[in-house]
C-alpha positions as CSV (number, residue, x, y, z in Angstrom):
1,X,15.2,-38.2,20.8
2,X,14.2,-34.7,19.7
3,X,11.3,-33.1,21.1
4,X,8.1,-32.9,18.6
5,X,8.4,-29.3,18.7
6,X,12.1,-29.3,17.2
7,X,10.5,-32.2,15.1
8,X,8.3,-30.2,13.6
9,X,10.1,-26.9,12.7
10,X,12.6,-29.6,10.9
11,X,9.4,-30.4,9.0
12,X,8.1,-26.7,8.2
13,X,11.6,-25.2,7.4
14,X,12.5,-28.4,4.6
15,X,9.0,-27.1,3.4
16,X,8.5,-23.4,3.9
17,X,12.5,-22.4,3.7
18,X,11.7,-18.9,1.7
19,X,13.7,-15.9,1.1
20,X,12.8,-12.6,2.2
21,X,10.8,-9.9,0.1
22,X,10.9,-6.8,-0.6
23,X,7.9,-3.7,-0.8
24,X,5.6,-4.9,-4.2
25,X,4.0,-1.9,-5.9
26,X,-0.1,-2.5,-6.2
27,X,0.6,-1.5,-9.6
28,X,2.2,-4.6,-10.3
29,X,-0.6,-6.3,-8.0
30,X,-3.3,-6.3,-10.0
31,X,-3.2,-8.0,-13.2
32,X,-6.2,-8.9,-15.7
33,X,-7.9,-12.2,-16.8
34,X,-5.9,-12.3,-20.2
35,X,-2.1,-11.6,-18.4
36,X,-0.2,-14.9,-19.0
37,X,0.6,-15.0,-14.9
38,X,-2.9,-15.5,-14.3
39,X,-3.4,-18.3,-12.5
40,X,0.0,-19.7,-12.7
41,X,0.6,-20.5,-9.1
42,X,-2.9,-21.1,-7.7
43,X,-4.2,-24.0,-6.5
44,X,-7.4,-25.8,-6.3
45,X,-9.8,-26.8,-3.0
46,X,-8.7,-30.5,-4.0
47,X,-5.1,-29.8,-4.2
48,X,-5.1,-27.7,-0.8
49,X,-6.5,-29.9,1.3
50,X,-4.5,-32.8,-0.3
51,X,-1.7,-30.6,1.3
52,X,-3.4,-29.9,4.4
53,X,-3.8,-33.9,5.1
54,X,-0.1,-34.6,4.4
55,X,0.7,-31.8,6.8
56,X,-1.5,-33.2,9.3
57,X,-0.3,-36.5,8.5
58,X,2.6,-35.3,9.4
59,X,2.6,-34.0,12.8
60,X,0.5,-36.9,14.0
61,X,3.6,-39.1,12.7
62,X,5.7,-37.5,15.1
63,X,3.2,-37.0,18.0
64,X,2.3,-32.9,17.4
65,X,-1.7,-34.5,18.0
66,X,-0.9,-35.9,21.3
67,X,-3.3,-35.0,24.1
68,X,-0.8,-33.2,26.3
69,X,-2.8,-30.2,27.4
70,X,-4.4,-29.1,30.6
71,X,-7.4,-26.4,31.2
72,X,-5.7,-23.1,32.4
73,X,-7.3,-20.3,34.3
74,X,-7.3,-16.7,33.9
75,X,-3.4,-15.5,33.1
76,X,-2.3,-11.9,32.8
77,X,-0.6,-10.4,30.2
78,X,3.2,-10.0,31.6
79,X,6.2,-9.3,30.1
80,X,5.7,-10.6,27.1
81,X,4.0,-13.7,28.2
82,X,0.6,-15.6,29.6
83,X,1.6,-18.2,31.2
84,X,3.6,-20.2,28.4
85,X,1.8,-18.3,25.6
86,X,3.5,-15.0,23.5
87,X,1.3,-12.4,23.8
88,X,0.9,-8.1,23.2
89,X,-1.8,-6.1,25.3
90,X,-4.5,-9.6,25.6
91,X,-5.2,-11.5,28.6
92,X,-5.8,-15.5,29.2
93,X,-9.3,-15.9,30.5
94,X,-9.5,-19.4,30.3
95,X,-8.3,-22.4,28.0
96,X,-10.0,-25.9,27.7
97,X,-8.5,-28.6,25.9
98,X,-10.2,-29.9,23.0
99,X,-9.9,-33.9,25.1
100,X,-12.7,-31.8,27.9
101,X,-15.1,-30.9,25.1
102,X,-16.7,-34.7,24.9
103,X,-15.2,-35.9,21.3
104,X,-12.7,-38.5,20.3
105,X,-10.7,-36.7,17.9
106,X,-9.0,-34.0,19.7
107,X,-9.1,-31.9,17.1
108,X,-10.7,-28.9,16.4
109,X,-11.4,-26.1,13.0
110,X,-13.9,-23.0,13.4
111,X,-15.5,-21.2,15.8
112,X,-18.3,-19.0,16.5
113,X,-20.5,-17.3,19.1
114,X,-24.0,-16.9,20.4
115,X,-25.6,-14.0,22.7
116,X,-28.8,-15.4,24.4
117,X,-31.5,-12.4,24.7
118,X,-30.9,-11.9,28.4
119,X,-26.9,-11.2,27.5
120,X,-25.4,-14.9,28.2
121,X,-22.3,-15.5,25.7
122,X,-21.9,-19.6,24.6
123,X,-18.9,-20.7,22.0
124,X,-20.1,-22.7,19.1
125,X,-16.4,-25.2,19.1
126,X,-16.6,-27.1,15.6
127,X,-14.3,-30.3,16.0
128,X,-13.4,-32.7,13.5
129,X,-16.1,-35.2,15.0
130,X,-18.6,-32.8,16.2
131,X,-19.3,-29.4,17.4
132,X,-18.9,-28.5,21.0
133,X,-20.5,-25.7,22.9
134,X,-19.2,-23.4,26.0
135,X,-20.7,-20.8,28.1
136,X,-18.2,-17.6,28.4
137,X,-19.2,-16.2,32.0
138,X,-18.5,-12.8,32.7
139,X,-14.9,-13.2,34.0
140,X,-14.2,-14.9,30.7
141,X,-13.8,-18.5,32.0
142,X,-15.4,-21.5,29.8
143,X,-17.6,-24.3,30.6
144,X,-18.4,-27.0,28.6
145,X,-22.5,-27.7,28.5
146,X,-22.7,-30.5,26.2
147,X,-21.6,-31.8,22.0
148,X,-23.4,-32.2,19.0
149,X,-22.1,-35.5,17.3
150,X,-21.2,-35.0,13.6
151,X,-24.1,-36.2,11.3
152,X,-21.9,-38.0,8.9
153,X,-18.5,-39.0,10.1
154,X,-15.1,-36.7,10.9
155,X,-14.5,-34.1,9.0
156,X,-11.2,-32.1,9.1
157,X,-13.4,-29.0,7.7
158,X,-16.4,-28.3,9.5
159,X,-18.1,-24.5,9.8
160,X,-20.8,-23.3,11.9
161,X,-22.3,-20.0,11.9
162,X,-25.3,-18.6,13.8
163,X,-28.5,-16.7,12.6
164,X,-30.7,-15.2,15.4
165,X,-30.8,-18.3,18.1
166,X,-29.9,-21.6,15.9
167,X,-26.3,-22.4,14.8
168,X,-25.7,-23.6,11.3
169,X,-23.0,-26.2,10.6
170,X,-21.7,-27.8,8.0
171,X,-19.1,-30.5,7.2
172,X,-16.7,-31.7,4.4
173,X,-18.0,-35.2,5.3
174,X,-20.3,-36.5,2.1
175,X,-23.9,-37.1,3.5
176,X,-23.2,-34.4,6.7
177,X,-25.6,-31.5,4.6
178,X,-26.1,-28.9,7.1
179,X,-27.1,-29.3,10.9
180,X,-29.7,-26.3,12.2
181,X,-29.5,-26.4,16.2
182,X,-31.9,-24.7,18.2
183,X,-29.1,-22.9,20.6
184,X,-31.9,-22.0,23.0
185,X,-31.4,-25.7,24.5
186,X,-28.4,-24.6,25.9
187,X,-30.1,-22.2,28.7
188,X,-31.0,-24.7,31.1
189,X,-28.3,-27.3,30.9
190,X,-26.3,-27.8,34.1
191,X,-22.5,-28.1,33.6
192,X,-22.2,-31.0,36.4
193,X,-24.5,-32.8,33.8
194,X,-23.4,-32.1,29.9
195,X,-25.6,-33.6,27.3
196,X,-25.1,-35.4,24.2
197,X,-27.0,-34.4,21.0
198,X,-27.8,-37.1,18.5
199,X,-28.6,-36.8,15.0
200,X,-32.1,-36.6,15.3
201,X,-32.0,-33.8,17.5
202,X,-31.4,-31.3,14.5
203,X,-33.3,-30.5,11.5
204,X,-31.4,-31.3,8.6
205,X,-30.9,-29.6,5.6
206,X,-30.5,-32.8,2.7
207,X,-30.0,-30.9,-0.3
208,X,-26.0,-31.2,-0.3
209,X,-23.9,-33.4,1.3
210,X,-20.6,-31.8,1.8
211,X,-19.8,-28.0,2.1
212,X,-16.7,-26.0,3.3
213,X,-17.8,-22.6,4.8
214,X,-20.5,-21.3,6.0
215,X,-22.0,-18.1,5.3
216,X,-24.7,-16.4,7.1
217,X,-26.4,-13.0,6.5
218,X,-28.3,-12.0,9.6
219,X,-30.2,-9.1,7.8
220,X,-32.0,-11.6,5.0
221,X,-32.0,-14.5,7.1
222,X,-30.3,-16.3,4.8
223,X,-27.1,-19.3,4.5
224,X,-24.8,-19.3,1.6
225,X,-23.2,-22.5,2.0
226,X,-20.1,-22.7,-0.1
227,X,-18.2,-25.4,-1.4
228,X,-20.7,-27.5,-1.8
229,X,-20.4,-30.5,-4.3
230,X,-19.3,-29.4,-7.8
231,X,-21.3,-32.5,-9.6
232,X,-24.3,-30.5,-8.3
233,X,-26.4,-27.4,-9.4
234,X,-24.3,-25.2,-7.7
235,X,-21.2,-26.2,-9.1
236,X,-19.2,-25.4,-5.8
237,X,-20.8,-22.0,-6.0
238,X,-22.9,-20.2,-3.4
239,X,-26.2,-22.5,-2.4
240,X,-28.7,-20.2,-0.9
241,X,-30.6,-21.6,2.5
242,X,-34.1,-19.3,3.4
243,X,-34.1,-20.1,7.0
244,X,-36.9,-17.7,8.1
245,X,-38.3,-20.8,9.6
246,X,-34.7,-22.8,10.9
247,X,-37.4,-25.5,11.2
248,X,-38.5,-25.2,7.2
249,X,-35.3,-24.5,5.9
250,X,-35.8,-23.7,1.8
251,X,-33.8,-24.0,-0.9
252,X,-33.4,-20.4,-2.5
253,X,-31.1,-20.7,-5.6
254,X,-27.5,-20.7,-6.5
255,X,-24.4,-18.4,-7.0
256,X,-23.1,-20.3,-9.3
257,X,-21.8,-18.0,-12.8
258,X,-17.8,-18.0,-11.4
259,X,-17.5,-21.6,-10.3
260,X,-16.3,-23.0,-6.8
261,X,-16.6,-20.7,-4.2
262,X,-14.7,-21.0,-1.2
263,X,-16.0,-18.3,1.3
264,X,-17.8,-15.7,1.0
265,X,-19.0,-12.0,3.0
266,X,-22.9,-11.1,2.0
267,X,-23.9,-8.1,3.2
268,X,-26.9,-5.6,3.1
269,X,-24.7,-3.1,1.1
270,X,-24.7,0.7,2.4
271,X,-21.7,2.0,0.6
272,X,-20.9,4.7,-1.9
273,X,-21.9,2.9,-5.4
274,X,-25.4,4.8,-5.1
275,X,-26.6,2.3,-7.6
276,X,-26.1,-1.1,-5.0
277,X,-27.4,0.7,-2.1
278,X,-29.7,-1.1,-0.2
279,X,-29.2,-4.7,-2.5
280,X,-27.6,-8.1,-1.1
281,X,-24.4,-7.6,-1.8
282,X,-22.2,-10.9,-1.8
283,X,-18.6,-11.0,-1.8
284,X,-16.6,-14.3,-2.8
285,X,-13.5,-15.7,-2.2
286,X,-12.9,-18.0,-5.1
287,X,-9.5,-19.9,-5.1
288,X,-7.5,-17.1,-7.6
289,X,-10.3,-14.2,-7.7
290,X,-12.7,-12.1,-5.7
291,X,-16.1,-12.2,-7.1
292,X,-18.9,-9.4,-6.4
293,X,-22.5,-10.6,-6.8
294,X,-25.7,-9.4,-6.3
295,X,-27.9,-11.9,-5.1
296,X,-31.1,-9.6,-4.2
297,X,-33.1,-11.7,-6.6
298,X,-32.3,-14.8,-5.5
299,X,-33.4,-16.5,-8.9
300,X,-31.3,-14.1,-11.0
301,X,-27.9,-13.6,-9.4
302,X,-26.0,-10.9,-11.2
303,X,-22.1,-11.1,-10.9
304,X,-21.0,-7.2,-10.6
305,X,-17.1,-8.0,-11.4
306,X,-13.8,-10.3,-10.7
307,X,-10.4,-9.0,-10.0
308,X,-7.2,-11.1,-9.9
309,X,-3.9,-10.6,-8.5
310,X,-0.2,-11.6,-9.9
311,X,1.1,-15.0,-7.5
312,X,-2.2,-15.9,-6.5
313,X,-2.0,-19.0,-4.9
314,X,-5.7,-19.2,-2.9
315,X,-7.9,-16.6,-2.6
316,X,-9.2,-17.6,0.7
317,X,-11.7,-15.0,3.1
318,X,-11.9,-11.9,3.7
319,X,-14.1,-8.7,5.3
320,X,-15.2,-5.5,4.7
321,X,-12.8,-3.0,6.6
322,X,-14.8,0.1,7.6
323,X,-18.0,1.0,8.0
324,X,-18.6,3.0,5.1
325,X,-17.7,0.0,2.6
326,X,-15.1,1.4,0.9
327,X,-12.5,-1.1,1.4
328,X,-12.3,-5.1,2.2
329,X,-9.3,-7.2,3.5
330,X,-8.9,-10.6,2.2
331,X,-6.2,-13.0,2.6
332,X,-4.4,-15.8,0.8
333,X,-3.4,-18.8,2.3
334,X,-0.9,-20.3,0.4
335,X,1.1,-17.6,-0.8
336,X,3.2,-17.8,2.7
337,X,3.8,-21.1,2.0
338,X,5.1,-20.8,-1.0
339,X,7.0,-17.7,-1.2
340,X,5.1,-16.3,-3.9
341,X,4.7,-12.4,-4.3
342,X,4.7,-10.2,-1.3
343,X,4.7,-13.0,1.0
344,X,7.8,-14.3,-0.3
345,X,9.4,-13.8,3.1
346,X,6.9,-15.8,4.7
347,X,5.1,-13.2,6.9
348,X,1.9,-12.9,7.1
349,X,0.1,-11.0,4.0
350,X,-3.1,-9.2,4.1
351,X,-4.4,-8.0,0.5
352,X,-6.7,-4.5,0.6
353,X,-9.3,-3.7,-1.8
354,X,-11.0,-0.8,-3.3
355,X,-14.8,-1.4,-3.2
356,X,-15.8,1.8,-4.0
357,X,-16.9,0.4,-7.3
358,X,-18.6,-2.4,-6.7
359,X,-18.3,-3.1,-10.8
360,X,-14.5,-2.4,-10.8
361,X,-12.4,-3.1,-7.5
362,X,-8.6,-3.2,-7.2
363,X,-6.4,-3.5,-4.9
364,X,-4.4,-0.8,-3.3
365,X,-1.7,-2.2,-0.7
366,X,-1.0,-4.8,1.8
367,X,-0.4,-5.2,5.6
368,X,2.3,-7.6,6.4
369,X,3.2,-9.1,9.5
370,X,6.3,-9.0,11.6
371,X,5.8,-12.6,11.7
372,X,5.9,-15.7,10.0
373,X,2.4,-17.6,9.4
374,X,0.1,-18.6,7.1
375,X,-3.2,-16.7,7.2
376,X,-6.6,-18.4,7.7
377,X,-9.7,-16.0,9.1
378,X,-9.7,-11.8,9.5
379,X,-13.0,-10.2,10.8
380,X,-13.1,-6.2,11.1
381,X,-15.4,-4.2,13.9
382,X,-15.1,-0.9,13.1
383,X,-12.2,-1.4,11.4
384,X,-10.2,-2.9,14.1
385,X,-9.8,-6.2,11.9
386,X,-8.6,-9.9,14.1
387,X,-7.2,-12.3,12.2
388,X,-6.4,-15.5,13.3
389,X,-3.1,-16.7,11.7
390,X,-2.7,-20.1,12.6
391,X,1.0,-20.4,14.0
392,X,0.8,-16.8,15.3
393,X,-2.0,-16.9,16.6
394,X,-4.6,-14.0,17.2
395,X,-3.2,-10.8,15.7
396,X,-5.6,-7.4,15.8
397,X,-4.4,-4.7,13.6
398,X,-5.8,-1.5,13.4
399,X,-6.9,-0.6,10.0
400,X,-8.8,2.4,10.7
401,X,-6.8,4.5,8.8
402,X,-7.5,2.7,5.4
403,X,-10.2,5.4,4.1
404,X,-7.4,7.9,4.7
405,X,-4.4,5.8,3.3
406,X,-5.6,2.4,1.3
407,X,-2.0,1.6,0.9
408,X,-2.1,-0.2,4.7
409,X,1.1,1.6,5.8
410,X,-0.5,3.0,8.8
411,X,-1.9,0.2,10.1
412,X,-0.8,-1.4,13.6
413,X,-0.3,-4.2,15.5
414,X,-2.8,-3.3,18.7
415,X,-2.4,-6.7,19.9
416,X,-1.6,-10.2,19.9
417,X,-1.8,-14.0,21.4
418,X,0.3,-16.4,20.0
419,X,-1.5,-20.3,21.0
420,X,1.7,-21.9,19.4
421,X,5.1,-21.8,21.2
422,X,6.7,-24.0,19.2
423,X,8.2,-21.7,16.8
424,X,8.4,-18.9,19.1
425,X,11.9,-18.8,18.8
426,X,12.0,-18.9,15.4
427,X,9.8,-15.9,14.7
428,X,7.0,-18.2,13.6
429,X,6.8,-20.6,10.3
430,X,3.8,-21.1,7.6
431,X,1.9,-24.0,7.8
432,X,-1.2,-25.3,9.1
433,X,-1.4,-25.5,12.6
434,X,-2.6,-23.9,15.7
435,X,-4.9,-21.0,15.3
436,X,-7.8,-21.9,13.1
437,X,-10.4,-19.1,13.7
438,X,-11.4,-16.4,16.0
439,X,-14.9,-15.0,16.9
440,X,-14.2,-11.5,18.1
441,X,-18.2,-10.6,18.3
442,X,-19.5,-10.8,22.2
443,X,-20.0,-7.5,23.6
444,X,-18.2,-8.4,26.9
445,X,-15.4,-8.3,24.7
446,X,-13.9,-11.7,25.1
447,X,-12.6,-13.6,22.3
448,X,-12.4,-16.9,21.6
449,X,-9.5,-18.7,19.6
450,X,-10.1,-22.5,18.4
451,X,-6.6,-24.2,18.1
452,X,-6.3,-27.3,16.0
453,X,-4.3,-29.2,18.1
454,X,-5.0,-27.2,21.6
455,X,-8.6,-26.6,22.3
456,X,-10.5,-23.6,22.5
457,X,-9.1,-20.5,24.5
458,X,-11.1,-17.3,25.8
459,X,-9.1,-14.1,25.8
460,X,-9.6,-10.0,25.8
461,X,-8.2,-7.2,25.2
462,X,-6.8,-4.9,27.6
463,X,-7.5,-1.7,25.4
């Protein structure tokens, strides 16, 4: 019998097999509303995750869920390698299995992170039937204080983010709406004695059901939750959470004008459009477009602009690069999957945008990969941007230079750790598997990386 990881790569090459591609010219990029290749390729929430279930379907046919992994300690960085794991200029900390983090599923999605106000780092660790939550000691090793249970059944998509000292998390489940947690409860819980939160240990927030991201802005205390149900007001759009008091959450309104929104960056905006400075700026990543909003009044959203791209396939997430707000990255999921445009190839493809006019952006390059892998989540600090790129892993590239040269061909590779060595010898593959999301935030600098089939691992950079 074949092992599952030869299995699999069977499974990814009948699906993915693409030919290479060369350099595209921006120019060529960015197309209009009215070009007849609008559209063409993209694809809907409905039909993506439709493909993500037959993928997943998939690998649990041929065993790629089993629970075959063990908690690792710390592992240097060594000739290429961590222990079993590929890796560039990032150590193993620690690694815990997601069968250690209390659920039955085994599975996990996103991630985030909370510092308590005397400096303690904990890992929010979304699951498909619940949400997990590690402490990150100093030396970067995990331990595992306790689970939230899901409100309303397993989800495959479920998204937390944190305002302050509660988490917000939300599910594809119908009926989950969105859990607030007070994370303050985990200060005084013993790790020889985890605890198990019920539902009626959260305040819930009832007015949706199902939602795919979460977005939090800090600044405004404020959750966009997007994705919500399109038979509602929002219409998929951006619903708007005031949790000034997480114990009174209140409805504040809807981003609703462009339709289903799948993710989203809102910001307190400080860059050059003089006319924007100082407004709620909200960026939106909405299946074939990015959408610019400003959602300062909350009642009276105003939609800034759209831009498209030719062989859009899903207009997935993205960040703003710098700190002056000149430029974002964004990436699109399916387009290594499907060969279309510059990711024909199958490596990794991340889109840059002009923002200096908030009413008018374009793009003006891309970064690609030396490897193959679908994109899922990219965060920027300072302009070192992490992305974590499911098959391949956590990848940092420097984008520093983008104010200087938007085109992206001076960006670097800093860094890497691959969490799937599977396709190792095969220079990756697209697909959906291994390397959901990344929180890259905790001053220690520790990072955490949530594999779907793995668990969640804690790493850092040694520069």
């Amino acid at each position: 019998m074949r092992s599952i990881s030869v299995v699999l790569s069977t499974i990814l090459t009948a699906t993915y097999a693409l030919p290479s591609a060369d350099k595209i010219s921006p120019d060529t990029i960015n197309i209009g509303f009215d070009d007849p290749e609008y559209g063409k390729h993209a694809l809907t929430m409905e039909k993506l995750m439709q493909e993500k279930l037959r993928f997943w379907q998939e690998m649990e046919d041929i065993g790629g869920f089993n629970d075959t992994y063990e908690a690792s300690g710390s592992k240097a960085c060594s000739g290429g390698k961590a222990g079993e794991y590929k890796c560039s200029n990032i150590d193993l900390m620690s690694f815990l299995p997601h069968s250690s983090l209390g659920g039955k599923s085994a599975k996990g999605n996103d991630v985030w992170g909370w510092t308590s106000p005397d400096g303690r780092e904990f890992g929010v660790v979304c699951q498909w039937d619940g949400t997990a939550f590690v402490e990150v000691k100093k030396d970067g090793s995990m331990v595992y204080l306790g689970r939230l249970n899901s409100q309303a059944g397993a989800s495959q998509w479920r998204d937390a983010k944190v305002i302050a000292d509660h988490a917000y998390i939300g599910a594809e489940s119908s009926g989950s709406g969105m859990q607030i947690f007070d994370l303050k409860q985990l200060l005084d819980i013993k790790p020889d004695a985890p605890k198990i939160w019920a539902k009626e240990d959260v305040v819930l927030f009832k007015e949706f059901g199902n939602s795919h991201n979460i977005v939090a802005n800090p600044a405004t205390h404020t959750i966009f939750a997007a994705g919500t149900g399109k038979d509602l007001k929002c219409k998929g759009g951006l619903w708007m959470v005031d949790v000034k008091d997480p114990k009174n959450p209140k409805d504040a309104g809807c981003v609703a004008e462009d339709g289903y929104t799948h993710d989203a960056d809102c910001v307190i905006y400080n860059g050059p459009h003089k006319q924007y400075q100082g407004r709620e700026i909200c960026f939106n990543y909405n299946e074939k477009q990015l959408a610019i909003f400003d959602v300062t009044e909350r009642s009276k959203p105003k939609m800034l602009s759209r831009m498209t791209y030719k062989d859009a396939v899903y207009c997935h997430q993205g960040w703003i690069i710098d700190p002056e707000m000149k430029y974002l990255a964004f990436d699109d999921e399916a387009d290594e999957n499907f060969g279309w445009g510059p990711a024909k190839g199958g490596k990794t493809i991340t889109y840059i945008v002009d923002i200096q006019d908030l009413t008018a952006p374009k793009i003006t390059g891309y970064f690609q990969s030396s490897q193959k892998a679908s994109d899922h989540n990219l965060y920027s600090i300072g302009g070192i941007v992490y992305q974590s790129n499911y098959g391949a892993g956590l990848r940092v590239i420097d984008m520093r230079s983008v104010v200087e040269d938007p085109t992206g061909k001076k960006f670097q590779e800093i860094g890497y750790f691959d969490v799937r060595p599977e396709d190792d010898a095969e220079g990756g593959k697209p697909g959906y598997v291994a390397a959901w999301s990344v929180y890259p935030f905790f001053k220690s600098g520790h990072i955490l990386i949530n594999s779907i089939e793995r668990g969640i691992f804690s790493v850092k950079m040694r520069s």
